[in-house]
KOLPA-175650 format. One record per residue (C-alpha): x, y, z; residue number from 1; residue in three letters. Coordinates in steps of 0.25 Angstrom, whole numbers. Layout:
N
     c1     c2     c3    k    r
      X      Y      Z  NUM  ALA
...
This chain:
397
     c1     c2     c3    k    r
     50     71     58    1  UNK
     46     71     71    2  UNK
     47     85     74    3  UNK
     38     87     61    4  UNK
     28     77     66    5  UNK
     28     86     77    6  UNK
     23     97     71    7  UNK
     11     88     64    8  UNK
     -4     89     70    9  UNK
     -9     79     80   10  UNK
    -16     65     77   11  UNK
    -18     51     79   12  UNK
     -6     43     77   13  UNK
      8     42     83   14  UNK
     18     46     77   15  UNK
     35     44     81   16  UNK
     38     55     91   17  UNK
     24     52     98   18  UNK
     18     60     91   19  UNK
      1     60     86   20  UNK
     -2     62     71   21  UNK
    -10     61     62   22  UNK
     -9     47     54   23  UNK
     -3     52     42   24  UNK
      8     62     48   25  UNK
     11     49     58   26  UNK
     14     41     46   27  UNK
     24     51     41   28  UNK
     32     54     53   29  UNK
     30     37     57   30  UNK
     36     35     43   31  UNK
     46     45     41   32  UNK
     53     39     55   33  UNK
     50     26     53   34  UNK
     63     22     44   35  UNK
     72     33     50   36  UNK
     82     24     56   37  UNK
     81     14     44   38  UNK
     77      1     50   39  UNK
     63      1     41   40  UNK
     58    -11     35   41  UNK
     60    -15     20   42  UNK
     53    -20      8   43  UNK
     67    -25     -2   44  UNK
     61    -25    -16   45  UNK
     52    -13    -13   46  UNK
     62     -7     -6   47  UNK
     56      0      4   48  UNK
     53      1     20   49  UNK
     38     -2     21   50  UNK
     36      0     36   51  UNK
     41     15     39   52  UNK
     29     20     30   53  UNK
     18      9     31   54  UNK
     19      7     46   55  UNK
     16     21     50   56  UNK
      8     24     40   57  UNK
     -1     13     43   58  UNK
      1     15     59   59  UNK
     -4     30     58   60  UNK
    -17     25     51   61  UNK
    -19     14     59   62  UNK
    -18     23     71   63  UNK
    -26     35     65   64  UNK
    -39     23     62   65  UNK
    -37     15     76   66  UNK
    -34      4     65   67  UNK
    -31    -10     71   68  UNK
    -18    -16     71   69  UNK
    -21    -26     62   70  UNK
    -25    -15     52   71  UNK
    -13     -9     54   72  UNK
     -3    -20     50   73  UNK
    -13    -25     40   74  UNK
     -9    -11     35   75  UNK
      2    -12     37   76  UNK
      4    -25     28   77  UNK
     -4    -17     16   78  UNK
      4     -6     17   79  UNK
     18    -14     15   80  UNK
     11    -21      5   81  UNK
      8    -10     -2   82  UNK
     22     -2     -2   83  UNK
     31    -14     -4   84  UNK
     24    -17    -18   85  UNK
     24     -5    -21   86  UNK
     38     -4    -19   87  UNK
     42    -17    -25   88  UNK
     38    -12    -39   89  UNK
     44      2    -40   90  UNK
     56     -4    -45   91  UNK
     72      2    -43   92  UNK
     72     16    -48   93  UNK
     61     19    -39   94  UNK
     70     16    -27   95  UNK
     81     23    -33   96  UNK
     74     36    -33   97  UNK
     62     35    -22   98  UNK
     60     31     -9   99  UNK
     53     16    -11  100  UNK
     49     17      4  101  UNK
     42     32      2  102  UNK
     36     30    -12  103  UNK
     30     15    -11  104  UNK
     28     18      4  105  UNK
     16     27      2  106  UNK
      9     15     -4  107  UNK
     10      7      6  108  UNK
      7     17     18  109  UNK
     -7     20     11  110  UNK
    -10      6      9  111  UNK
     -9      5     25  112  UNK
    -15     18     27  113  UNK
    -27     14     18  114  UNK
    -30      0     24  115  UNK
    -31      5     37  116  UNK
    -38     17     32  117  UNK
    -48      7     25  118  UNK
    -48     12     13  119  UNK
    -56      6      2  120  UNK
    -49      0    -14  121  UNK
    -52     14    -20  122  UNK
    -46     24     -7  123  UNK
    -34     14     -5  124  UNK
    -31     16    -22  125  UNK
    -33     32    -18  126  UNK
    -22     31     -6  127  UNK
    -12     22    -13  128  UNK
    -14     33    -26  129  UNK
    -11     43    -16  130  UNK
      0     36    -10  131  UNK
      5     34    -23  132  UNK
      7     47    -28  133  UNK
     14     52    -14  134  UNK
     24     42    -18  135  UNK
     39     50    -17  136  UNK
     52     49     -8  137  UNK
     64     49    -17  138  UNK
     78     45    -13  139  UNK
     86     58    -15  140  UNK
     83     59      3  141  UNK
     92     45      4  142  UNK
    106     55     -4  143  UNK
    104     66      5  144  UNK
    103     65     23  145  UNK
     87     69     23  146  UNK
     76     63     33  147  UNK
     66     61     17  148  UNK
     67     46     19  149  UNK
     58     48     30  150  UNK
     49     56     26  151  UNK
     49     46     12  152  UNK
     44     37     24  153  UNK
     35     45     31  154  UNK
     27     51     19  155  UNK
     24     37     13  156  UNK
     17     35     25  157  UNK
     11     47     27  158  UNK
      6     49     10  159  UNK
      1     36     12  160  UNK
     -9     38     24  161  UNK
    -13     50     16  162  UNK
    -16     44      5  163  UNK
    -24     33     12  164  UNK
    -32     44     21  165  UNK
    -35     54      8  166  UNK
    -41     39      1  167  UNK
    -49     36     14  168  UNK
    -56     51      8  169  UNK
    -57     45     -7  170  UNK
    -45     54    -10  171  UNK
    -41     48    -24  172  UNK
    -28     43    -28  173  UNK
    -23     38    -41  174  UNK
    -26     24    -45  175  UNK
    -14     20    -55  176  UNK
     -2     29    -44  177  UNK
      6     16    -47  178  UNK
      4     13    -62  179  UNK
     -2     26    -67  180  UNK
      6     34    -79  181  UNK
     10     44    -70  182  UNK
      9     36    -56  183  UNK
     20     29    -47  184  UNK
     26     17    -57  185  UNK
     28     28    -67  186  UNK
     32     40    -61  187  UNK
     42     35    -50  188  UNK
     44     19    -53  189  UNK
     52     17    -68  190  UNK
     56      2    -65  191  UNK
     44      0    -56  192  UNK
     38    -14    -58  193  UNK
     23    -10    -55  194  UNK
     18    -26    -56  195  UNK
     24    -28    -44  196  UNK
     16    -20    -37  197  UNK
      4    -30    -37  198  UNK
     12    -44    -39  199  UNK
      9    -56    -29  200  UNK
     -3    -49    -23  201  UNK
     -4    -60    -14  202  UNK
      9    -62     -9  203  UNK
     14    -62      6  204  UNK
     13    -47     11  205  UNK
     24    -40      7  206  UNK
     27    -35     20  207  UNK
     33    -47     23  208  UNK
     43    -45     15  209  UNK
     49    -34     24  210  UNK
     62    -32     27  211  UNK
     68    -26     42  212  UNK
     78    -20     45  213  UNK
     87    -23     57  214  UNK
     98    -14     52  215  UNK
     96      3     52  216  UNK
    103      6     39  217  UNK
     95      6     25  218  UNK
     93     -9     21  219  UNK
    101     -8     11  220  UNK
    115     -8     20  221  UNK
    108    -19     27  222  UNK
    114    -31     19  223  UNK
    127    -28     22  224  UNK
    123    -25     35  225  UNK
    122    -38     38  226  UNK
    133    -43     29  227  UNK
    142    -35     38  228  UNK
    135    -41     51  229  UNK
    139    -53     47  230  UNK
    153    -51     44  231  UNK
    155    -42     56  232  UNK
    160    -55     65  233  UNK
    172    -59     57  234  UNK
    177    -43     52  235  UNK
    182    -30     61  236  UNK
    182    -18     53  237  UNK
    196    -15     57  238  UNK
    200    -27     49  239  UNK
    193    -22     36  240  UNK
    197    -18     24  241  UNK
    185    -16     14  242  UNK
    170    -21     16  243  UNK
    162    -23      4  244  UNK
    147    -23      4  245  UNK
    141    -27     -9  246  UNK
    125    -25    -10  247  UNK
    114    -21    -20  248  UNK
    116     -9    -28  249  UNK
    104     -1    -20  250  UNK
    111     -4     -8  251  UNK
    124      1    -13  252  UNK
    117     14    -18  253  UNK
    108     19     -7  254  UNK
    119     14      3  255  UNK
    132     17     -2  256  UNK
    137     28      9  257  UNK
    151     28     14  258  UNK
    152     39     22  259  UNK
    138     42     29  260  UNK
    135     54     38  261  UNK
    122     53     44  262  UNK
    115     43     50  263  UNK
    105     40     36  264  UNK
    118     38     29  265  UNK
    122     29     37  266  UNK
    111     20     37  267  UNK
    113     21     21  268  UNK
    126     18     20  269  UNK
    132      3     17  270  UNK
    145      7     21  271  UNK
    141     11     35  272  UNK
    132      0     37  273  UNK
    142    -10     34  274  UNK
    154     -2     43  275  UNK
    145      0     54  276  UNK
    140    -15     55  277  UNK
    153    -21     55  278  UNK
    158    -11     66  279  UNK
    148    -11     76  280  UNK
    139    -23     70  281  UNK
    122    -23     69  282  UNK
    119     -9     66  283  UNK
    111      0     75  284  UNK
    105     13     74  285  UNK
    117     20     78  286  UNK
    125     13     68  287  UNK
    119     23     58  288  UNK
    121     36     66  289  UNK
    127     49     64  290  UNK
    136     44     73  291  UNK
    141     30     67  292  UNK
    141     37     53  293  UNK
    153     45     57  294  UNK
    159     35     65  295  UNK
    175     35     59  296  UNK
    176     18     60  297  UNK
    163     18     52  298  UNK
    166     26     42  299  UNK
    181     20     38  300  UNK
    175      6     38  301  UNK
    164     12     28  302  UNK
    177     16     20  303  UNK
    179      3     18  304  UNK
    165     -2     13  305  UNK
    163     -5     -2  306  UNK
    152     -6     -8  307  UNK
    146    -14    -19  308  UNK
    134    -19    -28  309  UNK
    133    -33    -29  310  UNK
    123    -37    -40  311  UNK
    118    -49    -34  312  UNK
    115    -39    -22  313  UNK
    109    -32    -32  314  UNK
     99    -42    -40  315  UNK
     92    -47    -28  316  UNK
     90    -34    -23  317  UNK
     80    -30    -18  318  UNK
     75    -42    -15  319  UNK
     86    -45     -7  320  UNK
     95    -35      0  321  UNK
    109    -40      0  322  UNK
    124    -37      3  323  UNK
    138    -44      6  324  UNK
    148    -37     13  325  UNK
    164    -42     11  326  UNK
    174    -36     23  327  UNK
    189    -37     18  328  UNK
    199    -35     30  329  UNK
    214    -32     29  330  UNK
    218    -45     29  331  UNK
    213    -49     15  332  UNK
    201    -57     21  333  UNK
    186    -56     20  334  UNK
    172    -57     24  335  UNK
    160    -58     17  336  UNK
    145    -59     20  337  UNK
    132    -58     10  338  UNK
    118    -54     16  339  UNK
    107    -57      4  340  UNK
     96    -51     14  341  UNK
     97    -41     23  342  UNK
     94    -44     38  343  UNK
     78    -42     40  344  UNK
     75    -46     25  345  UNK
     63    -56     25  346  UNK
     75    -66     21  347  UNK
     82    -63     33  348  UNK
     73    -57     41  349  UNK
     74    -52     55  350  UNK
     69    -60     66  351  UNK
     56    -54     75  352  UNK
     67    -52     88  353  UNK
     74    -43     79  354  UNK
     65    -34     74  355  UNK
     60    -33     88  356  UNK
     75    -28     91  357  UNK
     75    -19     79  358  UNK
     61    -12     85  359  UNK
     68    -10     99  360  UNK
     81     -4     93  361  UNK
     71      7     84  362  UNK
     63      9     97  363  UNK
     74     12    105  364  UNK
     79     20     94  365  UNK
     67     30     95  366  UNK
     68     30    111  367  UNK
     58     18    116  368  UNK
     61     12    130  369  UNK
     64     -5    127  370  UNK
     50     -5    135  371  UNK
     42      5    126  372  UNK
     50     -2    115  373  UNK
     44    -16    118  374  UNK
     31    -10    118  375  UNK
     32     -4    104  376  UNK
     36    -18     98  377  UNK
     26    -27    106  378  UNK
     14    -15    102  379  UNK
     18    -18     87  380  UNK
     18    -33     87  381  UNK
      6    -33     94  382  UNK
      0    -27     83  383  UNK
     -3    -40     75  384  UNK
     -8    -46     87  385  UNK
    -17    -38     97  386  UNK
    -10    -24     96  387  UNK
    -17    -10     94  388  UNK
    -11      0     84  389  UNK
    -13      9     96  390  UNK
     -3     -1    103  391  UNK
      9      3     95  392  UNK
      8     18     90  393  UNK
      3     23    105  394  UNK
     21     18    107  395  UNK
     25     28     96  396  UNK
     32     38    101  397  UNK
């Protein structure tokens, strides 16, 4: 992506690599690696990660215009609002064939793109038709070892900047995308529930309701993540006979890999998730490496995962994304832990110090100095206060 973006003409905006784009062509390449390592943010019952196709798709605009910072988390908030009801009313088959993130996220990065672009009723109708019907990314990239689930991201971003930039010139889009015989609901959303689009309209913003992750493996491994943490102090793995992780029936589809050989794999795979943890505890970026994946310890202890569907799991689901975890040993005893929300769930959220230390790992990840890192987070909090866009995206490198 980067050696693509590379190859793109010169503009305004910053993009990863250090490179200046053009707004929209940021937005792709600032999307499309924006959830590479998985540690996005989620929305549960829309099930899908908000920021890595809002955030740079409102960024590159806000850049482009010398919008304020307040304008830019204000779109920021219009955006999530817009993409998570969107994807709360899409219903289960959607999610089982589509991307939720890619084809509700285009929604949500034209609504950003459009209020800092100040369109007017009429032109923000046009975008989100035009947003509407760029709406794709199906599932079949998540069976195969493809880099698609970035671009998923990426073009949701950038279709939704154009759409809002071709509105801003009266470029009409259609008006019933959503609703319409032949639009969104009908074509792509069988088991949709379309009144939940508009319901509680004056509600708490949605994006409150955001989950984070502290964990880079898919969400759905993270419950029995932390089920596994907790046990970790009264079990050895060389004491261990079976361990049983029992979750909700997506979780157990999308993440039932015993035997993973790249890095993606990893991250969506239970049974390396739970062997890893137990092994070598909280689970860093490493842990889901090439490298770990092959590691002869973790594989046999994956031998020994089992899992299961639990139906209680699975009836609160997605509103609440849950697992236990049993660990038989030898000697006929056992240990069992249940987690009903994942750590970093607004029910169990993650405290301010920690999302600061998930920011340093990332940044640190990507080659920042502790010192340039410092100054990327102070420049993002400062936002809300006295803060420049300019501030932040000049540290994007």
């Amino acid at each position: 992506m980067l050696a693509f973006a590379a190859s793109m003409p010169g503009g305004r905006c910053r993009s990863f690599g250090g490179m200046l784009l053009a707004g929209r062509d940021a937005a792709l390449v600032n999307g499309a690696l924006g959830n590479v390592l998985e540690m996005d943010d989620l929305y549960r019952t829309a099930l899908l990660h908000p920021g890595p196709v809002v955030v740079p798709a409102a960024l590159a605009v806000a850049e482009e215009t010398g919008a304020s910072a307040q304008a830019l988390l204000d779109a920021v908030v219009l955006g999530y609002e817009a993409m998570i009801r969107v994807g709360r009313s899409v219903g289960p088959t959607h999610y089982k064939h589509f991307h939720n993130t890619a084809t509700c996220g285009v929604f949500g990065s034209a609504s950003a793109a459009g209020s800092l672009l100040g369109l007017d009723e009429d032109q923000l109708v046009d975008a989100l038709g035009n947003a509407g019907t760029q709406a794709c990314g199906l599932w079949q990239c998540r069976l195969e070892d493809t880099m698609s689930k970035q671009l998923h991201n990426g073009r949701a971003a950038q279709s939704g900047v154009i759409a809002a930039q071709l509105a801003l010139h009266r470029f009409t889009g259609a008006q019933q995308i959503l609703e319409g015989p032949l639009g969104f609901y009908t074509g792509m959303c069988p088991d949709g529930s379309p009144e939940r689009l508009l319901q509680e309209p004056d509600a708490p913003w949605l994006i409150h309701g955001t989950s984070f992750k502290p964990w880079p493996a898919c969400r759905h491994a993270h419950p029995a993540i932390d089920a596994v943490l907790a046990l970790r102090d009264s079990a050895t793995a060389d004491n261990v006979s079976r361990i049983v992780v029992e979750t909700y029936a997506d979780a157990v589809r999308i993440c039932d890999n015993r035997s993973p050989q790249t890095s993606v794999e990893a991250k969506f795979s239970l049974q390396h998730a739970a062997a890893t943890v137990l092994l070598r505890g909280a689970p860093r970026l490493e842990d889901f490496d090439v490298a770990a994946a092959a590691d002869p310890v973790i594989a046999g202890l994956r031998d020994k995962i089992e899992l299961r569907e639990g139906e209680g799991f699975s009836r609160a689901y997605p509103a609440r994304f849950g697992a236990s975890v049993r660990i038989d040993f030898a000697n006929g005893n056992s240990v069992m832990k249940t987690v009903s929300d994942a750590l970093g769930d607004p029910e169990n959220p993650l405290a301010e110090s920690a999302l600061a230390g998930k920011a340093r790992m990332l940044l640190a990840s990507a080659g920042y100095a502790a010192a340039a890192t410092e100054d990327v987070i102070c420049a993002a909090l400062a936002l809300a206060e006295e803060g420049q866009v300019a501030d932040l995206t000049r540290l994007i490198r």
